[in-house]
C-alpha positions as a Markdown table, in Angstrom:
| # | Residue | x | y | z |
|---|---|---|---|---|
| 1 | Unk | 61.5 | 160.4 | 92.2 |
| 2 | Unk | 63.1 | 163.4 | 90.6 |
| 3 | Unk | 65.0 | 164.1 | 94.0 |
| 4 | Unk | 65.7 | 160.4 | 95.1 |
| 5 | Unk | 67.9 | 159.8 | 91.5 |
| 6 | Unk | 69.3 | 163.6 | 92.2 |
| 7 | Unk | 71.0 | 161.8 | 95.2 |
| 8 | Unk | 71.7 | 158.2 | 94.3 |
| 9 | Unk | 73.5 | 160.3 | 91.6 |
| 10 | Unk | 75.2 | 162.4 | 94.2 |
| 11 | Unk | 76.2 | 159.4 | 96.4 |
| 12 | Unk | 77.5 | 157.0 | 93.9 |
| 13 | Unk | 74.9 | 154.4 | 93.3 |
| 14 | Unk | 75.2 | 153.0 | 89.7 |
| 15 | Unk | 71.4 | 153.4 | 88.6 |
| 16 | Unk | 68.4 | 154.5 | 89.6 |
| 17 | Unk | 64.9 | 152.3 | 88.7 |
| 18 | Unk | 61.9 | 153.7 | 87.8 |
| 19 | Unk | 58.3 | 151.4 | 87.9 |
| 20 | Unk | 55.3 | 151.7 | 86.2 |
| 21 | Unk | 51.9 | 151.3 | 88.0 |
| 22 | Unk | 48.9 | 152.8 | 86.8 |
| 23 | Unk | 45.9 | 153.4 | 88.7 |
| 24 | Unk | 47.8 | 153.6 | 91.8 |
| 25 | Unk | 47.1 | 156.8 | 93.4 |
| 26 | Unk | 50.4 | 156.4 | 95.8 |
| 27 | Unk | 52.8 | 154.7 | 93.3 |
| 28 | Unk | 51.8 | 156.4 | 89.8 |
| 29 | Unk | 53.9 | 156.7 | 87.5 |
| 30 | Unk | 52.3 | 155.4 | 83.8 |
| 31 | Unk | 55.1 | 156.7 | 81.8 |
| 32 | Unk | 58.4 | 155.6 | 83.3 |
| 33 | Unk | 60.4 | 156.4 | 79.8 |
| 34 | Unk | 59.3 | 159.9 | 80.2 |
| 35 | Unk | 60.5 | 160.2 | 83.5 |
| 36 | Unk | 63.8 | 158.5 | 82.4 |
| 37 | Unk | 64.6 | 161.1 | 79.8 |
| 38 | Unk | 63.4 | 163.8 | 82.5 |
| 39 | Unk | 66.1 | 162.1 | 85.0 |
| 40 | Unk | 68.6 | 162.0 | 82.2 |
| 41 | Unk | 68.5 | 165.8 | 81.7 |
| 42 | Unk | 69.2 | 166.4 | 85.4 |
| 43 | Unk | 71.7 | 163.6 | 85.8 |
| 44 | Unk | 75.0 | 163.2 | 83.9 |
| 45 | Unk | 76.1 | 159.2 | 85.1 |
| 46 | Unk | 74.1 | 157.0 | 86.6 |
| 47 | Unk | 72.1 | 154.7 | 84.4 |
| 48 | Unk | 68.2 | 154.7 | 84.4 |
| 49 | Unk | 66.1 | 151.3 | 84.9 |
| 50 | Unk | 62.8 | 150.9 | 83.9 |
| 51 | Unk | 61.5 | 148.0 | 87.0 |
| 52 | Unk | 59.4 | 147.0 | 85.3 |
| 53 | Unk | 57.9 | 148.1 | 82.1 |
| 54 | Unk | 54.4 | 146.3 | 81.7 |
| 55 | Unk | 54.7 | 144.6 | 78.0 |
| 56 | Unk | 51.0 | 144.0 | 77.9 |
| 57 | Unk | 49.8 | 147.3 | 78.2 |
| 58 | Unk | 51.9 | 148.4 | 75.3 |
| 59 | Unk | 51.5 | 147.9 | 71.3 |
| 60 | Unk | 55.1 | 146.5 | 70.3 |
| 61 | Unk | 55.0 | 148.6 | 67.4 |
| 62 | Unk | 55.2 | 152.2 | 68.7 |
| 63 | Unk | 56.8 | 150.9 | 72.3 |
| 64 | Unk | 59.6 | 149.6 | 70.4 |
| 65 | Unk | 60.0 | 153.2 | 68.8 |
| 66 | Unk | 59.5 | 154.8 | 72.6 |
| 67 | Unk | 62.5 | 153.0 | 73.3 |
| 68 | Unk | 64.7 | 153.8 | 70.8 |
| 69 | Unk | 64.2 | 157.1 | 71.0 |
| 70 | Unk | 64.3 | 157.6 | 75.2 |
| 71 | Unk | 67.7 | 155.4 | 74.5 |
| 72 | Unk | 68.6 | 158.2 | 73.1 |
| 73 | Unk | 67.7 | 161.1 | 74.5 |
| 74 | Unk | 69.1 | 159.3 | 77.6 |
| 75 | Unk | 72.2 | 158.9 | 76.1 |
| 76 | Unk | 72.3 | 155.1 | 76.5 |
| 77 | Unk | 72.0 | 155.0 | 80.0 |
| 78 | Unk | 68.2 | 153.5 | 79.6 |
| 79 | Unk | 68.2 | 149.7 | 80.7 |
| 80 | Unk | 64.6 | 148.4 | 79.7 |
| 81 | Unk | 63.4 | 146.3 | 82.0 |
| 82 | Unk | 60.5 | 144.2 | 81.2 |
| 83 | Unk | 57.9 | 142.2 | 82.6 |
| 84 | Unk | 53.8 | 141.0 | 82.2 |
| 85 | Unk | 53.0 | 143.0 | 85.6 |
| 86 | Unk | 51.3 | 141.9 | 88.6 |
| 87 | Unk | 48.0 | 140.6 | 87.2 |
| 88 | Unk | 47.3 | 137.7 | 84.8 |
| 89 | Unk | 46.9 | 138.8 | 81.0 |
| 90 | Unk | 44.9 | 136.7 | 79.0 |
């Protein structure tokens, strides 16, 4: 991940996304705010996509502070995106 938005940065592209899966051994990656403040530190332009962040496996009330504070960090080149995930919630 770390080298793929190294050089989307290097060739231009406008953003990078990041996905969040969880108990897939190929595609984990149960954090993708982390790594968006890790990309940020690395990277200076392109903007940082979470694709998607999976609401229901979040409490609102300390996601929404997450957030606000990788917004940050990232200096405002986190674009949240959300979504309920591949699997019915009930």
């Amino acid at each position: 991940m770390i080298d793929r938005a190294l050089l989307a940065e290097k060739l231009g592209y406008a953003s990078v996304s990041i996905p969040e899966h969880h108990l897939v051994n190929l595609l984990m990656m149960p954090s993708p705010l982390q790594m968006a403040v890790k990309l940020a530190t690395l990277t200076s332009k392109i903007n940082i996509v979470t694709s998607v962040s999976v609401l229901p496996l979040h409490d609102m009330r300390t996601f929404a502070g997450e957030v606000a504070i990788a917004y940050i960090l990232t200096e405002g080149r986190l674009i949240l995106g959300v979504g309920r995930g591949a699997f019915a919630w009930l």
